[in-house]
mmCIF file as gemmi writes it, N, C-alpha and C atoms, coordinates in Angstrom:
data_model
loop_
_atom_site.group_PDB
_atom_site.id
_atom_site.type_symbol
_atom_site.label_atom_id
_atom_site.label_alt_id
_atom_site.label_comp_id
_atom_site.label_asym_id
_atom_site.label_entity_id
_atom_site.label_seq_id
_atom_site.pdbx_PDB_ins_code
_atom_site.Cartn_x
_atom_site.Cartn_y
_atom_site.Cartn_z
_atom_site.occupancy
_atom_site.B_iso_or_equiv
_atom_site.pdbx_formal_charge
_atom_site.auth_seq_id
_atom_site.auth_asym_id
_atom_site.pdbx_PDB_model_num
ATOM 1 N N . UNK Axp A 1 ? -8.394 -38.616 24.559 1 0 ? 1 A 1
ATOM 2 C CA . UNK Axp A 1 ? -8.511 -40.051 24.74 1 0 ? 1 A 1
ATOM 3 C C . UNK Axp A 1 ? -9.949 -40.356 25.155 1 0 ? 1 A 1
ATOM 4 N N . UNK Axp A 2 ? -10.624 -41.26 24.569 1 0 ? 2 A 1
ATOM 5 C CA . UNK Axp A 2 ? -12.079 -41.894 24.502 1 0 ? 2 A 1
ATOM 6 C C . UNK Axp A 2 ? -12.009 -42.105 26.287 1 0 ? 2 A 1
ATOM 7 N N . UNK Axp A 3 ? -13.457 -41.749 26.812 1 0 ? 3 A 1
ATOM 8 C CA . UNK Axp A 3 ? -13.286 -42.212 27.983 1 0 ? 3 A 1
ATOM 9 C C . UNK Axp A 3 ? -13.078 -43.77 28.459 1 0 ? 3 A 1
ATOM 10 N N . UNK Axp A 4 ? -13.519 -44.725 27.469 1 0 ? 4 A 1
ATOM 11 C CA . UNK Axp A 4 ? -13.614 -45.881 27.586 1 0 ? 4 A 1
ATOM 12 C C . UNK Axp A 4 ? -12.256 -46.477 27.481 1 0 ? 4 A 1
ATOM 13 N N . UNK Axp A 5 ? -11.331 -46.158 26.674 1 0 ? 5 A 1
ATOM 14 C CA . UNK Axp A 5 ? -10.155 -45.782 26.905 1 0 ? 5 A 1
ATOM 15 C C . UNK Axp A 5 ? -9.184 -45.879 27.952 1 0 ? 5 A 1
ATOM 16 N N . UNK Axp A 6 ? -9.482 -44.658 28.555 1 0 ? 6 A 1
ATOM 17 C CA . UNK Axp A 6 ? -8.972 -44.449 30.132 1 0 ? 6 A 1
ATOM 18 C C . UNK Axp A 6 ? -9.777 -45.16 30.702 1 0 ? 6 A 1
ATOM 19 N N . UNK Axp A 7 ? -10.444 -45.578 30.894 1 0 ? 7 A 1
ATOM 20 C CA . UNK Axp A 7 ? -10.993 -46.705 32.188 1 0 ? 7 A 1
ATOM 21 C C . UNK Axp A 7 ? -10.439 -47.754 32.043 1 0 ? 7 A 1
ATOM 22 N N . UNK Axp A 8 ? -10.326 -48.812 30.738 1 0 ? 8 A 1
ATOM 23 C CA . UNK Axp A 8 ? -9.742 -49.566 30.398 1 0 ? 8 A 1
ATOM 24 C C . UNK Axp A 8 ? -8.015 -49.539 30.718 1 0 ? 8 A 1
ATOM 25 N N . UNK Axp A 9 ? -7.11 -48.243 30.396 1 0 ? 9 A 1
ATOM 26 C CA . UNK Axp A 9 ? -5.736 -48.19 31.064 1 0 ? 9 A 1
ATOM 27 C C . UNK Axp A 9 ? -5.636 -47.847 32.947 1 0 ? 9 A 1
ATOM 28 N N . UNK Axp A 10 ? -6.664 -47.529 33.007 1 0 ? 10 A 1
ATOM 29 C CA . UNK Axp A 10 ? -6.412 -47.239 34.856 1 0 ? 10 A 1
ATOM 30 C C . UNK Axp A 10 ? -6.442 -48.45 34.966 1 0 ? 10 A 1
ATOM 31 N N . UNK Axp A 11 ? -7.633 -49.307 34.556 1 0 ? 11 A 1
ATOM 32 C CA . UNK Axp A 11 ? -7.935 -50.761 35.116 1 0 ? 11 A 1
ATOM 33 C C . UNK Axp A 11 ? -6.613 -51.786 34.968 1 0 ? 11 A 1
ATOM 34 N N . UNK Axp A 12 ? -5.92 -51.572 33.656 1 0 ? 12 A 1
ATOM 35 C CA . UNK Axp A 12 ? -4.885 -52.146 33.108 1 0 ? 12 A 1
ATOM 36 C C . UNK Axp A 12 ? -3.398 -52.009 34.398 1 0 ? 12 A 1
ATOM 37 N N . UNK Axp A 13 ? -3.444 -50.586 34.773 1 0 ? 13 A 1
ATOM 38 C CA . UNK Axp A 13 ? -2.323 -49.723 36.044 1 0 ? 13 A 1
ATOM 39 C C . UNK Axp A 13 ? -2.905 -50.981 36.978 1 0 ? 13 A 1
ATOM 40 N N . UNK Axp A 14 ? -4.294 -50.738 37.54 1 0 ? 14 A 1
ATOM 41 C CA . UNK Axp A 14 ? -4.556 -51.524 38.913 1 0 ? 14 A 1
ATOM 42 C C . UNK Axp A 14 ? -4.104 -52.812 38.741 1 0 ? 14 A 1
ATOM 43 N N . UNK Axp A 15 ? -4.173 -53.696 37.489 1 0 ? 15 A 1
ATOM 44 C CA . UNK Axp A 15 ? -3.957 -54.96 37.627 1 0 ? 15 A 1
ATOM 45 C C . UNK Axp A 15 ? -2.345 -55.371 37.267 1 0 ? 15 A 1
ATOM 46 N N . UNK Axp A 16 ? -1.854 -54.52 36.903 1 0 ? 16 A 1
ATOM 47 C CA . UNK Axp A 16 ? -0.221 -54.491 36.718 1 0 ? 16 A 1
ATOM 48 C C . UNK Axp A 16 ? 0.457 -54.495 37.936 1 0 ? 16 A 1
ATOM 49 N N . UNK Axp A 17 ? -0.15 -53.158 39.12 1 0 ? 17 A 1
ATOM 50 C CA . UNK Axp A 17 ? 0.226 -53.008 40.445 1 0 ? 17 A 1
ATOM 51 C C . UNK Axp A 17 ? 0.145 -54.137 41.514 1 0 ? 17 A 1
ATOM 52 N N . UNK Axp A 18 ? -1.099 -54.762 40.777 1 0 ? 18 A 1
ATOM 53 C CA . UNK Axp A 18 ? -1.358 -55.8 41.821 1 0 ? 18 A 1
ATOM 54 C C . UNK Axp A 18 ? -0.344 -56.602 41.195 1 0 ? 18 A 1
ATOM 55 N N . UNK Axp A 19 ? -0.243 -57.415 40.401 1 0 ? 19 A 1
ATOM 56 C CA . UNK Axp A 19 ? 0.745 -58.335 39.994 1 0 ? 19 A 1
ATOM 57 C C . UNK Axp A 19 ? 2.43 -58.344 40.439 1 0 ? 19 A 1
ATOM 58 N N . UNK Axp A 20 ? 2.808 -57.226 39.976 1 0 ? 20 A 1
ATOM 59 C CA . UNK Axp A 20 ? 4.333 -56.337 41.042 1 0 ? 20 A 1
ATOM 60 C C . UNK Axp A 20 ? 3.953 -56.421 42.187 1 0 ? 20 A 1
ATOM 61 N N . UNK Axp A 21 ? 2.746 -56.377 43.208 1 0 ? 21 A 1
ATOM 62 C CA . UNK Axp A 21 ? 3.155 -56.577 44.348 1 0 ? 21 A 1
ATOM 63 C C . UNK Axp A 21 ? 2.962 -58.087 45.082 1 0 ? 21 A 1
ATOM 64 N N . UNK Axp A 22 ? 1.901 -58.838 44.102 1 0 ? 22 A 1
ATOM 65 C CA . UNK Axp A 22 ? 2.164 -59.991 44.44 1 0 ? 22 A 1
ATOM 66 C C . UNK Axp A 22 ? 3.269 -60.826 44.409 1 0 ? 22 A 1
ATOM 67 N N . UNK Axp A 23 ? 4.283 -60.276 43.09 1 0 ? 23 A 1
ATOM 68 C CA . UNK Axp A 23 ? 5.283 -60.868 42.813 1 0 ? 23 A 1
ATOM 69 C C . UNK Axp A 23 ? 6.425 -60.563 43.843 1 0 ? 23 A 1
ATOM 70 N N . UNK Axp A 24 ? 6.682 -58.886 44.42 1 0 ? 24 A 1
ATOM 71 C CA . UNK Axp A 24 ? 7.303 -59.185 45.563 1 0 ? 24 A 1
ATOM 72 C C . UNK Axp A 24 ? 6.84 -59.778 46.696 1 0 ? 24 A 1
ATOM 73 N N . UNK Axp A 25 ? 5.818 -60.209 47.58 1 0 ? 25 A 1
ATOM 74 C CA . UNK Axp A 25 ? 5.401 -60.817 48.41 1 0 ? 25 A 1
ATOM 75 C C . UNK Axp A 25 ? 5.599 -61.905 48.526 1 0 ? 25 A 1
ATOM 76 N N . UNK Axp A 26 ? 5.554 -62.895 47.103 1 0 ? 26 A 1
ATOM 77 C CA . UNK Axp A 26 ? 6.006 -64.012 47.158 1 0 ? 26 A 1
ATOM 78 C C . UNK Axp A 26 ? 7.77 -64.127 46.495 1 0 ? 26 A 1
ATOM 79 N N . UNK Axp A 27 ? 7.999 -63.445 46.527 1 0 ? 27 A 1
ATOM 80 C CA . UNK Axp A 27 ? 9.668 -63.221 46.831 1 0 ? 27 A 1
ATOM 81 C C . UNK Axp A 27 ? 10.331 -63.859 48.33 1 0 ? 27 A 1
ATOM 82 N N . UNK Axp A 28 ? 9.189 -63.436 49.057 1 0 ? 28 A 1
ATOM 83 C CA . UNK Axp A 28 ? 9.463 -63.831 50.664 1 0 ? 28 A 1
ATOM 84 C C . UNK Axp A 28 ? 9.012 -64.959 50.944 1 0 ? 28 A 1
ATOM 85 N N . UNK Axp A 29 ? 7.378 -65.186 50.661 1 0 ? 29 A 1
ATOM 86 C CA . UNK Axp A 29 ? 6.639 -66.239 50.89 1 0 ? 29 A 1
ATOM 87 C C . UNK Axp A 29 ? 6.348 -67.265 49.442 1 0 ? 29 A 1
ATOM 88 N N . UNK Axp A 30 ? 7.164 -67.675 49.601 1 0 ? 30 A 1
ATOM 89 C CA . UNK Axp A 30 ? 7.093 -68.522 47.935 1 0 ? 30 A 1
ATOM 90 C C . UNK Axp A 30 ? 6.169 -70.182 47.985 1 0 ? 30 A 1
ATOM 91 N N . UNK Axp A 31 ? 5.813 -70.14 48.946 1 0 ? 31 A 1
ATOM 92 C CA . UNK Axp A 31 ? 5.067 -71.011 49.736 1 0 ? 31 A 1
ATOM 93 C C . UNK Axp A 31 ? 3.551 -71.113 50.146 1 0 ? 31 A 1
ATOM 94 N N . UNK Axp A 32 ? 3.074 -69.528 50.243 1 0 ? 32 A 1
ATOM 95 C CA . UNK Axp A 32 ? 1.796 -69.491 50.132 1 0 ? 32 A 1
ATOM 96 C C . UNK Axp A 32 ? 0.924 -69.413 48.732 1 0 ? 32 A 1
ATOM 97 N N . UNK Axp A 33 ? 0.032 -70.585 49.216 1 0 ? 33 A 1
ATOM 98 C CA . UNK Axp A 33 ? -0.441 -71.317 47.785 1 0 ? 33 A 1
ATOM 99 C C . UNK Axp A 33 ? -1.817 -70.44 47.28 1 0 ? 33 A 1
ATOM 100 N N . UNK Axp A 34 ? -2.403 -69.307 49.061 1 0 ? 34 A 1
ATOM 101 C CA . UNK Axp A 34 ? -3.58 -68.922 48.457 1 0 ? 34 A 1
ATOM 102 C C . UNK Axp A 34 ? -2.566 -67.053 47.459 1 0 ? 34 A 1
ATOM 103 N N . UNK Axp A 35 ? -1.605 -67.156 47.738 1 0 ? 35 A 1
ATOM 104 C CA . UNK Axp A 35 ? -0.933 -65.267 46.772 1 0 ? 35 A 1
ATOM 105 C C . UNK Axp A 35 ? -0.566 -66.281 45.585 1 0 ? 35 A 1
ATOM 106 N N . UNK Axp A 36 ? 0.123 -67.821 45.417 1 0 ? 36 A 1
ATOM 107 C CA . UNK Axp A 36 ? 0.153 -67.837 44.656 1 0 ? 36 A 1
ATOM 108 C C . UNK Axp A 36 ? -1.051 -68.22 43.419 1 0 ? 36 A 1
ATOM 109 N N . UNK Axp A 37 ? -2.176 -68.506 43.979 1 0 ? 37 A 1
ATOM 110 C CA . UNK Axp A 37 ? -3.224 -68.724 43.099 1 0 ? 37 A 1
ATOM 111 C C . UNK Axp A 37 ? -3.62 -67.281 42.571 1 0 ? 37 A 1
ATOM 112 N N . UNK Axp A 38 ? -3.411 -66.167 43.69 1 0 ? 38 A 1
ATOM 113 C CA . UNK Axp A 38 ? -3.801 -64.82 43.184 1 0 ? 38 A 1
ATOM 114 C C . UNK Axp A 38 ? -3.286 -64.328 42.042 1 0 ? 38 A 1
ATOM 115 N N . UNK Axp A 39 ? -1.5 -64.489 42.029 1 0 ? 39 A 1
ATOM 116 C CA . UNK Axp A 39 ? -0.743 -64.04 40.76 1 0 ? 39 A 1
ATOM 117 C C . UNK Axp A 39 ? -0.99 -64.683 39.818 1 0 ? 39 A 1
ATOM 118 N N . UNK Axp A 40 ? -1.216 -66.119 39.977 1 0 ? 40 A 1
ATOM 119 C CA . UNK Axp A 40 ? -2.193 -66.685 38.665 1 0 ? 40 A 1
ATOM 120 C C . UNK Axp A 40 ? -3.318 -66.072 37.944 1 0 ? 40 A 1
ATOM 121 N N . UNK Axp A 41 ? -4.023 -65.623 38.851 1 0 ? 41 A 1
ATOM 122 C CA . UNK Axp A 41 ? -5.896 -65.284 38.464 1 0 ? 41 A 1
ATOM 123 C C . UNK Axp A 41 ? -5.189 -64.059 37.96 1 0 ? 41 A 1
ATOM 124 N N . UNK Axp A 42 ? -4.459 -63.185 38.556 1 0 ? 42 A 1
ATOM 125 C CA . UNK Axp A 42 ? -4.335 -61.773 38.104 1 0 ? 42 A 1
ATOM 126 C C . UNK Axp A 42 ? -3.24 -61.416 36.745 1 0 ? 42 A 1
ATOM 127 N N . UNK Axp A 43 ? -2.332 -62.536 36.748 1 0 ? 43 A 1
ATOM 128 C CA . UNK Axp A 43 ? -1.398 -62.286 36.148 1 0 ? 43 A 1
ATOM 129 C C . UNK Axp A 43 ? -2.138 -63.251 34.384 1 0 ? 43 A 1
ATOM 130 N N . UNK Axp A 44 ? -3.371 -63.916 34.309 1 0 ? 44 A 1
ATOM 131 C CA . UNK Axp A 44 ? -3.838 -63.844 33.322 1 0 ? 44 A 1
ATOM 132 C C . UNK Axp A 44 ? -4.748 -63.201 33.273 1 0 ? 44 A 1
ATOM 133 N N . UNK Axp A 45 ? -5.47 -62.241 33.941 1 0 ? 45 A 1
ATOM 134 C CA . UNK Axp A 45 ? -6.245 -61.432 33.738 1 0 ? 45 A 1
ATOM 135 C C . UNK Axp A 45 ? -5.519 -60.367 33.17 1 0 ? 45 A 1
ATOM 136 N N . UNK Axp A 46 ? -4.431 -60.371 33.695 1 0 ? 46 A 1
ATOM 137 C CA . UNK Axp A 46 ? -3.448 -58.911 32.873 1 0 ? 46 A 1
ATOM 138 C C . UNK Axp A 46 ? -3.329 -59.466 31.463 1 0 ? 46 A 1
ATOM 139 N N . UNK Axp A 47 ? -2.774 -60.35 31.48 1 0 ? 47 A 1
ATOM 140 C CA . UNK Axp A 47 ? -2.333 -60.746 29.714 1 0 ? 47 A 1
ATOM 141 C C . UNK Axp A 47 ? -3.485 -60.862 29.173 1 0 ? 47 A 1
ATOM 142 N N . UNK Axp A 48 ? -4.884 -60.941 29.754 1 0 ? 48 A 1
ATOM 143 C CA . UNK Axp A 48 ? -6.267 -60.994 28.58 1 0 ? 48 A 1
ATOM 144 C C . UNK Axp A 48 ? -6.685 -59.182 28.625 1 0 ? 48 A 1
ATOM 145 N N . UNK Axp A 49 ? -6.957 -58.427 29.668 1 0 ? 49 A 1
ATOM 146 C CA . UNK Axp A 49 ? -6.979 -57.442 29.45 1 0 ? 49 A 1
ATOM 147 C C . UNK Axp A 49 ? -5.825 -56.228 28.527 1 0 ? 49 A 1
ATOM 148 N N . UNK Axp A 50 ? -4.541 -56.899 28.193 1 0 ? 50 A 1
ATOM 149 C CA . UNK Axp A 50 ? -3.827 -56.077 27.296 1 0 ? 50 A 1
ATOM 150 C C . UNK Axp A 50 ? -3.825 -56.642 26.294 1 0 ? 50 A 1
ATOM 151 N N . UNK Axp A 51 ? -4.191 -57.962 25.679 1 0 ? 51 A 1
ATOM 152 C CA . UNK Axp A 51 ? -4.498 -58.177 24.88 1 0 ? 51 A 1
ATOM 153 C C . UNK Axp A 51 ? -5.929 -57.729 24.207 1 0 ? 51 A 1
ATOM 154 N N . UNK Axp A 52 ? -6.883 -57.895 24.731 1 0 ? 52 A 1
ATOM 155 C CA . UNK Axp A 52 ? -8.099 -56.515 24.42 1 0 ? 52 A 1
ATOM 156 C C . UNK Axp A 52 ? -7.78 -55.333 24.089 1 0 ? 52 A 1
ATOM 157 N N . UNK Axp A 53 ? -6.828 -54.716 24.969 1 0 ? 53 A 1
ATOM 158 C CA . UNK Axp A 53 ? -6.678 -53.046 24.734 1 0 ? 53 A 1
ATOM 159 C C . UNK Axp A 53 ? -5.766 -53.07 23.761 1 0 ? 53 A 1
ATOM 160 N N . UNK Axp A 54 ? -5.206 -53.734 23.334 1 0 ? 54 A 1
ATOM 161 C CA . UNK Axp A 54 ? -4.037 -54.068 22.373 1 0 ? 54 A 1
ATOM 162 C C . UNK Axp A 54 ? -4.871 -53.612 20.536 1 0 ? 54 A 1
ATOM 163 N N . UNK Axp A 55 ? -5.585 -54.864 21.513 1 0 ? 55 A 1
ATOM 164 C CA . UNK Axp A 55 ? -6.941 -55.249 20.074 1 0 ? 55 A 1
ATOM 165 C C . UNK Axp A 55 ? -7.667 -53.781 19.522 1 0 ? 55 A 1
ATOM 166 N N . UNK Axp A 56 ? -8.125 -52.81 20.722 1 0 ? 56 A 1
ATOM 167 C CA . UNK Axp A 56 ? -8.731 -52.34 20.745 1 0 ? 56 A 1
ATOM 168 C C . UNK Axp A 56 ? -8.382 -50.767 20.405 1 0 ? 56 A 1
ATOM 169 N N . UNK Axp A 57 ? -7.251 -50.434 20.714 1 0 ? 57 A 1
ATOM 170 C CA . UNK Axp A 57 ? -6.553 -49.199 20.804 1 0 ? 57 A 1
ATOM 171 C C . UNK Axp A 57 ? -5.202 -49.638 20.074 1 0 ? 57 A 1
ATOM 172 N N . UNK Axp A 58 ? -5.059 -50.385 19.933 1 0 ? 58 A 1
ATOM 173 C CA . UNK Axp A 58 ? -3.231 -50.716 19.656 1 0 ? 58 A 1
ATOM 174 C C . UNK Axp A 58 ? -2.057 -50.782 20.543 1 0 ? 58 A 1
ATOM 175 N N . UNK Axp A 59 ? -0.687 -50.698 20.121 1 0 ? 59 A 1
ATOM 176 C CA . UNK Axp A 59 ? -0.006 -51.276 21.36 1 0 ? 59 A 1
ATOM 177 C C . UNK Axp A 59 ? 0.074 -50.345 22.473 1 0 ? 59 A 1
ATOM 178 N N . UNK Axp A 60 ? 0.201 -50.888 23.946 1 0 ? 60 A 1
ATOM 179 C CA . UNK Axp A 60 ? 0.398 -50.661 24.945 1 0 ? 60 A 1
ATOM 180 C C . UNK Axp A 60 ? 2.312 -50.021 25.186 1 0 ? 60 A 1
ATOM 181 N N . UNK Axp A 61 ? 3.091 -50.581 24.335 1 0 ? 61 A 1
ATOM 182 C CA . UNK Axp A 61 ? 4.224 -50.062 24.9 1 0 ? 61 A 1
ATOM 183 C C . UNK Axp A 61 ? 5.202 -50.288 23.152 1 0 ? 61 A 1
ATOM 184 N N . UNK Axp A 62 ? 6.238 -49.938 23.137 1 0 ? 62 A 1
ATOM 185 C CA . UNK Axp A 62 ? 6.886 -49.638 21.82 1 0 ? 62 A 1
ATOM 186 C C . UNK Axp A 62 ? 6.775 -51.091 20.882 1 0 ? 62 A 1
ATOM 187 N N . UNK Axp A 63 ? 7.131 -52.198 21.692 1 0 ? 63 A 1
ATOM 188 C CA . UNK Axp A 63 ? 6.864 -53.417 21.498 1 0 ? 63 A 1
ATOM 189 C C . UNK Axp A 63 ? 7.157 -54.289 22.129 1 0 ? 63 A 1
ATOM 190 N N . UNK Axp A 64 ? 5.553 -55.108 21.737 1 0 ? 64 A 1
ATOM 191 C CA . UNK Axp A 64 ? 5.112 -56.396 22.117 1 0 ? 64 A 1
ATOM 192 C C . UNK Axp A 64 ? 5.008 -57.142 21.834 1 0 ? 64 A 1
ATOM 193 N N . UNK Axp A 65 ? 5.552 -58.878 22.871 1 0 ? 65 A 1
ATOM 194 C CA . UNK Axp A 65 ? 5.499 -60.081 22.209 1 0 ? 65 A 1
ATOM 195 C C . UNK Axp A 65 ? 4.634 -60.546 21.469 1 0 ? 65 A 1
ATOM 196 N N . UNK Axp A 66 ? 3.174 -59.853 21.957 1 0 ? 66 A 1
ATOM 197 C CA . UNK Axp A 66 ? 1.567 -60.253 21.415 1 0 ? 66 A 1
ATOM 198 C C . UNK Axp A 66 ? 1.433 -60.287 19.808 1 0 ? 66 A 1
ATOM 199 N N . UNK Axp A 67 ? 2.357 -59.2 19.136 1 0 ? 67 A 1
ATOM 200 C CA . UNK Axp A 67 ? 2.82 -58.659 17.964 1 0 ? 67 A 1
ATOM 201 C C . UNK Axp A 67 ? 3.691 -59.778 16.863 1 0 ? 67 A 1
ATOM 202 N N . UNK Axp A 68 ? 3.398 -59.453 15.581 1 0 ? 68 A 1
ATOM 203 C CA . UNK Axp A 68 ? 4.555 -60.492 15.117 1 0 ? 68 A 1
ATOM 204 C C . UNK Axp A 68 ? 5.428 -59.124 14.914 1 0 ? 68 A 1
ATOM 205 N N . UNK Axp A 69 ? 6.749 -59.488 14.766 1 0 ? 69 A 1
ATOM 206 C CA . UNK Axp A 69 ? 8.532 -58.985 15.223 1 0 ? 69 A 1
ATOM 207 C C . UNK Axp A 69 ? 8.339 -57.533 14.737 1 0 ? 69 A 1
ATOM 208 N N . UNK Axp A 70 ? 7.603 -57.244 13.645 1 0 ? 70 A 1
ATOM 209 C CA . UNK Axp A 70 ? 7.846 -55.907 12.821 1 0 ? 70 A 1
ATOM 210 C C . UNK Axp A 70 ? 6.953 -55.159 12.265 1 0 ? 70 A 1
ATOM 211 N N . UNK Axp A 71 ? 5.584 -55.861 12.748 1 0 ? 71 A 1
ATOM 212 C CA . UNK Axp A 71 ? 4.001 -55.9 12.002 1 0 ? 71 A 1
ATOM 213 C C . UNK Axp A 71 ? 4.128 -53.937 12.708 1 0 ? 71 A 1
ATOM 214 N N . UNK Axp A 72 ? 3.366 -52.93 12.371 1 0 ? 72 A 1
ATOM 215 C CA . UNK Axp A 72 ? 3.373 -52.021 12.966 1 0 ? 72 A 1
ATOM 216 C C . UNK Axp A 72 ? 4.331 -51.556 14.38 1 0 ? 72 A 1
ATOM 217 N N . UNK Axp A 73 ? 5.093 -51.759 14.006 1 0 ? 73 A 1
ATOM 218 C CA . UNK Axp A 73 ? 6.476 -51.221 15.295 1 0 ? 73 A 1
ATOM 219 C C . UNK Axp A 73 ? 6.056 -50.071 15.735 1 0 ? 73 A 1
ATOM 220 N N . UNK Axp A 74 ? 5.984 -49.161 14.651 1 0 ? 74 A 1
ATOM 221 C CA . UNK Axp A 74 ? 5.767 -47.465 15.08 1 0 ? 74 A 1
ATOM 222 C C . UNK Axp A 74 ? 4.826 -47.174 15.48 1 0 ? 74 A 1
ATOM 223 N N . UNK Axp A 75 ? 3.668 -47.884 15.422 1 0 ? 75 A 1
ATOM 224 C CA . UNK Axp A 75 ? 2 -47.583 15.905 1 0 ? 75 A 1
ATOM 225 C C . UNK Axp A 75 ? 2.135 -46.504 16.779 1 0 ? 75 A 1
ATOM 226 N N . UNK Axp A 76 ? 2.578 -47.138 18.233 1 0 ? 76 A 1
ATOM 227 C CA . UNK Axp A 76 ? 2.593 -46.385 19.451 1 0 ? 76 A 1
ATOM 228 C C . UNK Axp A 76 ? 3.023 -44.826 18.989 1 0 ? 76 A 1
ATOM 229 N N . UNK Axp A 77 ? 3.507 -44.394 18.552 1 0 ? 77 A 1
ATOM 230 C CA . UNK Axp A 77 ? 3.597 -43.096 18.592 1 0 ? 77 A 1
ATOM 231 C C . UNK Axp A 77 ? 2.444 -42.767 18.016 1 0 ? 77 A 1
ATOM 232 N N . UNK Axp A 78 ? 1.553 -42.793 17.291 1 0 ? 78 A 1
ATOM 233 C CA . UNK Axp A 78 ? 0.377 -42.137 16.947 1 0 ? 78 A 1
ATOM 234 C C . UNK Axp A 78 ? -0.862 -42.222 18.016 1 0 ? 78 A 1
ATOM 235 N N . UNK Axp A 79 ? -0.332 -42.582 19.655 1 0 ? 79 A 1
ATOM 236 C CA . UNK Axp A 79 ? -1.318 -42.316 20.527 1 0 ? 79 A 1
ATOM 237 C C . UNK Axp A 79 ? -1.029 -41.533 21.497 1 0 ? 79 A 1
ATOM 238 N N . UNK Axp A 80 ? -1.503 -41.399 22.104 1 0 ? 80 A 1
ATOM 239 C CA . UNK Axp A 80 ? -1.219 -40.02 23.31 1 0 ? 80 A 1
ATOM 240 C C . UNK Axp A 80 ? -0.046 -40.869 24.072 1 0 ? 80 A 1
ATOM 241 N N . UNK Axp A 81 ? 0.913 -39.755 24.581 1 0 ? 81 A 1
ATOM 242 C CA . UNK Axp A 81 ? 1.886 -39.897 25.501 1 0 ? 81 A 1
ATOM 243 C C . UNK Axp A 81 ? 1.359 -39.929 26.567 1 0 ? 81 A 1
ATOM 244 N N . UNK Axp A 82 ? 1.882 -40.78 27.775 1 0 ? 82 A 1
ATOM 245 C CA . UNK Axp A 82 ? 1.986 -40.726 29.08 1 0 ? 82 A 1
ATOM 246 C C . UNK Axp A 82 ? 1.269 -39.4 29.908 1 0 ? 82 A 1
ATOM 247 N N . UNK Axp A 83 ? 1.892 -38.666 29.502 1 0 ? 83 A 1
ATOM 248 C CA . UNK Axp A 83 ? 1.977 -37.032 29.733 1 0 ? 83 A 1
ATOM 249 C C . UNK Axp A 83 ? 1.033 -36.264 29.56 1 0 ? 83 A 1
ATOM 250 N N . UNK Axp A 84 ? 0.419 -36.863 28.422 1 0 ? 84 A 1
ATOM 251 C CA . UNK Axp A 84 ? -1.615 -36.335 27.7 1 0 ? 84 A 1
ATOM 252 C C . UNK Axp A 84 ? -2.081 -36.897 27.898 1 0 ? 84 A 1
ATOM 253 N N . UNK Axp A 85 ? -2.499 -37.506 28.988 1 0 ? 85 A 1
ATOM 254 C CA . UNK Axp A 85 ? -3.543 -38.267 28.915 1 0 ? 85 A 1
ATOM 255 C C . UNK Axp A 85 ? -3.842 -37.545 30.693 1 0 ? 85 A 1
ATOM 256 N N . UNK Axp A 86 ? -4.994 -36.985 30.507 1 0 ? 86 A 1
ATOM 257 C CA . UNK Axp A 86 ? -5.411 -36.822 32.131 1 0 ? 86 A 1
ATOM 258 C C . UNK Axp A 86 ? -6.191 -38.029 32.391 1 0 ? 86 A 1
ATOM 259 N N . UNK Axp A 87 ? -5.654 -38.459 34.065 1 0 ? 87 A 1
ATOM 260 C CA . UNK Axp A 87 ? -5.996 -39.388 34.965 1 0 ? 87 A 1
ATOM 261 C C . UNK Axp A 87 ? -7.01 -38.932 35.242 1 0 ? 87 A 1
């Protein structure tokens, strides 16, 4: 895997993590307006950054809405598994 690649999917992990944990936080606090501006900023920064890597590498997971219904379904298997790819 291109190093540019993996920087681009770690970065993709960090901003996914953040989003799951903003989303439980405001599970509790559904009220604070400065986490919810955060899951905003972050939660379209996620959908523009997988849409890039999408662009760029192809799909991120078996399938995606980003996709029309049937356009390359199988892609994903012609990239490294989970499993090959050193962190």
């Amino acid at each position: 895997m291109p190093q540019e690649q993996l920087e681009m999917l770690k970065e993709l992990m960090a901003i996914q993590f953040t989003v799951h944990e903003l989303v439980l936080y405001l599970d509790t606090h559904p009220d604070d307006e400065e986490a919810l501006e955060l899951y905003d900023e972050y939660a379209m920064e996620l959908q523009e950054l997988m849409q890039e890597y999408q662009e760029e590498y192809g799909p991120i997971v078996a399938r995606h809405p980003l996709r029309e219904p049937m356009e390359d379904y199988w892609e994903y298997i012609q990239t490294a598994w989970p499993w090959q790819i050193e962190y």
